[in-house]
N, C-alpha and C positions, 0 to 999 in steps of 0.2 A: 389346741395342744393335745396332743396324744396323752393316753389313759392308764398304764398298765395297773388293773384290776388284781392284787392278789385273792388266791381265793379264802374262803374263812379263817382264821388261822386256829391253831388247834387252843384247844386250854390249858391252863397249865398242866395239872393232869396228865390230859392227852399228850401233851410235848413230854413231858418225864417220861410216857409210856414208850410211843412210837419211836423216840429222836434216841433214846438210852441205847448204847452198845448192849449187845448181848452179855450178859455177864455181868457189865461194871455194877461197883457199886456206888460210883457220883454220880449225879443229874448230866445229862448232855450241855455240851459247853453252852457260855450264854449266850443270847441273844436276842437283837431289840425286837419288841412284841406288838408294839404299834406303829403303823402306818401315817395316821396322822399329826405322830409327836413327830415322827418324821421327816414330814412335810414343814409344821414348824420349826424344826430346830434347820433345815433346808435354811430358811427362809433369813434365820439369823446367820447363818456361815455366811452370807452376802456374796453369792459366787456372779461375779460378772459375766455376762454373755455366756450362760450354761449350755449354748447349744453350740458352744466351739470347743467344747471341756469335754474331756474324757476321762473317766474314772478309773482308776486303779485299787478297786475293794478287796480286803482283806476278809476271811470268816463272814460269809453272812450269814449263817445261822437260816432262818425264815425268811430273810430277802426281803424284810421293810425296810431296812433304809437304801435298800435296792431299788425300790419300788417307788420310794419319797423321790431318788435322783433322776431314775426315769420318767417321775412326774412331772419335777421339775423343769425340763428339756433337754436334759443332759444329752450331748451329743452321741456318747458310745459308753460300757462300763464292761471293764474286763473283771468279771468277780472270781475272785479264788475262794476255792472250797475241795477240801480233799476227804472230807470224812462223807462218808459212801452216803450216809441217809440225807442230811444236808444237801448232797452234790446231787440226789436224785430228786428231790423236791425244786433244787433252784434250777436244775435241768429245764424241767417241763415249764417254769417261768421264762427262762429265756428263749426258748419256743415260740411262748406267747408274744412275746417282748416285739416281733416285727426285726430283729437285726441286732437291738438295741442293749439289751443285755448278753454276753459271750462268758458263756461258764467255761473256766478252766481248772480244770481237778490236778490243782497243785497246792502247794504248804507256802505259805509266806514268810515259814519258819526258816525255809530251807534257801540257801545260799545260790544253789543252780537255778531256782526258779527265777532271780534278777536275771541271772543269764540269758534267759528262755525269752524273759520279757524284753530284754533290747534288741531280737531279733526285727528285723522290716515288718514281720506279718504283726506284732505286738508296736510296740514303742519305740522303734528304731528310729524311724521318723520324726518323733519329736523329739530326738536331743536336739539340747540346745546351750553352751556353756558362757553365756551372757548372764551372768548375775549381776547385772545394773536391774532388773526387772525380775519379778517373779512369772516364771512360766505360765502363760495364757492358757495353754490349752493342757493343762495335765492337773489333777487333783490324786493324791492317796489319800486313802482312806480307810475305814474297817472298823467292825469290832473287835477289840481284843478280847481274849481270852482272861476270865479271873487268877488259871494257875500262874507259876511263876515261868510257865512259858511265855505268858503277854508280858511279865517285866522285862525278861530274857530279850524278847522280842523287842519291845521296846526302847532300851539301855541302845540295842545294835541300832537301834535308826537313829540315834543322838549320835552313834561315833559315827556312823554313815553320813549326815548333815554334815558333821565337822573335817568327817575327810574326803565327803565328795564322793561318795562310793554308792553299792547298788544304785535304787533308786538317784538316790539324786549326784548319781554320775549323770544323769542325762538332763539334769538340769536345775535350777533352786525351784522346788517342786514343793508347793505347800501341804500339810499335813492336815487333816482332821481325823482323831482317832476316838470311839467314843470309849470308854477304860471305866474300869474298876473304882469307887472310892479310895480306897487303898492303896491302888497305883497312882491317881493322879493325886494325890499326898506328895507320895516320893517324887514322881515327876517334875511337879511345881516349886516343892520344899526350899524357902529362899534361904539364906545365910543364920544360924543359928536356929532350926529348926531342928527337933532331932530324929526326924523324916529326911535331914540333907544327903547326900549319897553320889556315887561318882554319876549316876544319871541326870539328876538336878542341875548339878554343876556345870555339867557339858551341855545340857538343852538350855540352861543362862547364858551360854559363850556362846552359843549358833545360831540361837533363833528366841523370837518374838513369840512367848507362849500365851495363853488366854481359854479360860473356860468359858463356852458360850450358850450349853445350855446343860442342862443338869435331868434325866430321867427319871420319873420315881417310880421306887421295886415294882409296882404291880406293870409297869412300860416293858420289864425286862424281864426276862425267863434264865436262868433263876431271880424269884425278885431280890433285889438289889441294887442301890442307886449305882446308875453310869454319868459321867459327867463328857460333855462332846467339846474335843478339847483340840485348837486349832493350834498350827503352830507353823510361821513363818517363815522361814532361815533369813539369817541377816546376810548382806550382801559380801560383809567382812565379818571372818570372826573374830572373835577376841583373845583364842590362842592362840600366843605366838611361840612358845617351844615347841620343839620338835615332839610330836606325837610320844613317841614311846618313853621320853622324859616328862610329860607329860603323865601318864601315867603310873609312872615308878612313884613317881610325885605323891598323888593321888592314893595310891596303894598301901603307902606307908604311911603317910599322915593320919588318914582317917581308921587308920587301926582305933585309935582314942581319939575323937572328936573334941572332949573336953578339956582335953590339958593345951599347957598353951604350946604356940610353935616352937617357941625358945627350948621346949622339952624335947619335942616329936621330931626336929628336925633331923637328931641326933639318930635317929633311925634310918634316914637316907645310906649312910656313911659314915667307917669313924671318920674323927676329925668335921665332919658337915658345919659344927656348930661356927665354923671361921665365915660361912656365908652370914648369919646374923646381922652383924656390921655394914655387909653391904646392901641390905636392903633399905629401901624408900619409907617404910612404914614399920607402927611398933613389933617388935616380935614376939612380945605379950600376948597378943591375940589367941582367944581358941580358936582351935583349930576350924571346928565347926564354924565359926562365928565370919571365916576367912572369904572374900571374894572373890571370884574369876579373878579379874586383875591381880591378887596378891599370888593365888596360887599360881598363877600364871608367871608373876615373877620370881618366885621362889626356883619354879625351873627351869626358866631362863639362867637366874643365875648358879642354879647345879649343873647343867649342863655345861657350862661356862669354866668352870672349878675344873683343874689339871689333875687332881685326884678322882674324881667322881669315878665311881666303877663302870667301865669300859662295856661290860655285858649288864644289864639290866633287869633281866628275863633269860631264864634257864629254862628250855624245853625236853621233855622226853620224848624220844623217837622211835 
């Protein structure tokens, strides 16, 4: 099995020094610091036949867990990295790499870069829109970033699973993202957490989530635990409203988590409170406390109502 050798990696120190923008005054974004937690944590993701998989990495930072999937056998790994210091160091690894690692200096932030990616020469080739099965040959991946760009980030690939968009337009494409303490709080947050949040919610109604291995600070630059946190899509989701009622939903309920729905609902719409009666379950319930399926029916049955406001969402242009 092929090798790829990183070479020393700096210390911390040295990374605050070298990797820091000019000027800033935060630490350069984070990322994983060892090689062979890597490999371990590799090992627990359980990736079958990794040498027909191909990676789709987000920020690698220093290119250990670059380095872990090219150990592992990973067939091909398209890494994205667009901060210049980063993209110059993972540069001359993929060099190394024999084919095997293809650095592309793009944002995973950014909207066009799915684009870019389903072109033939990238990903085009493996769509595939059979969701009886999870995609064989594709993995996403990355580290996220600790700002509230990696939540930001994040939240979009929960509404992207559930409607089938970037990424996983091309197919139900499993997730392993290694994140922030913090973020995989909110991420995971089950029903009456008060970490729950429109992300939680919608990664409980799309997909099968699971922490499988957990980093400590001194793994990660800046230290800080990261938790590597895989996540499935389910073959069906469990939203059945239409999306953007869906979220009107969502928007307005969870202004106040704690009061119960019989209150909040009243916030939809006047009048809303006539839906009450027709729901399946108490309308006591905190808000917070509420499950996929309620919220789910909740705007099922708003959307349903001959009154419900016609526009939803008011845009400026």
């Amino acid at each position: 099995m092929r090798h790829i050798q990183l070479p020393k990696l700096p210390s911390f120190a040295e990374w605050n020094s070298k990797f820091r923008t000019k000027g800033a005054l935060l630490a350069p974004r984070g990322t994983l610091a060892n090689v062979n937690l890597a490999e371990k944590a590799l090992k627990q993701l359980n990736i079958q036949r990794p040498q027909d998989v191909t990676a789709i990495e987000l920020y690698p930072g220093l290119g250990a867990w670059t380095a872990g999937m090219a150990n592992a056998g990973f067939k091909h790994i398209f890494t994205l990295e667009n901060n210049p210091k980063y993209a110059k160091w993972m540069g001359d690894r993929a060099k190394e790499s024999n084919g095997v690692i293809e650095l592309l200096k793009k944002d995973g932030y950014d909207w066009e870069t799915y684009l870019e990616l389903k072109k033939p020469e990238y990903l085009g080739k493996f769509a595939d829109n059979d969701w009886s099965r999870v995609h064989p040959n594709l993995l996403f991946t990355g580290t996220l970033p600790k700002s509230s760009k990696g939540e930001q980030l994040l939240a979009q690939f929960a509404t992207c699973i559930n409607n089938r968009m970037a990424m996983h337009s091309i197919g139900r494409i499993q997730m392993a993202f290694w994140m922030p303490e913090q973020l995989y709080q909110k991420f995971t947050a089950p029903p009456g957490s008060t970490a729950r949040c429109k992300m939680s919610i919608i990664m409980e109604a799309c997909a099968d989530v699971e922490s499988i291995y957990v980093a400590e600070p001194d793994d990660m630059f800046p230290h800080t635990p990261y938790h590597l946190v895989n996540a499935i899509p389910f073959e069906q989701k469990k939203i059945t409203a239409q999306w953007d009622v869906f979220e009107y939903v969502l928007k307005h309920l969870f202004v106040m988590q704690r009061q119960p729905l019989s209150k909040m609902i009243k916030t939809l719409a006047p009048g809303a409170e006539i839906l009450l009666g027709r729901l399946s379950f108490d309308p006591s319930v905190e808000v917070g406390y509420m499950s996929v399926e309620q919220l789910d029916e909740v705007a099922v049955k708003f959307d349903q109502w001959p009154l419900r406001p016609k526009v939803l969402f008011e845009f400026d242009f």
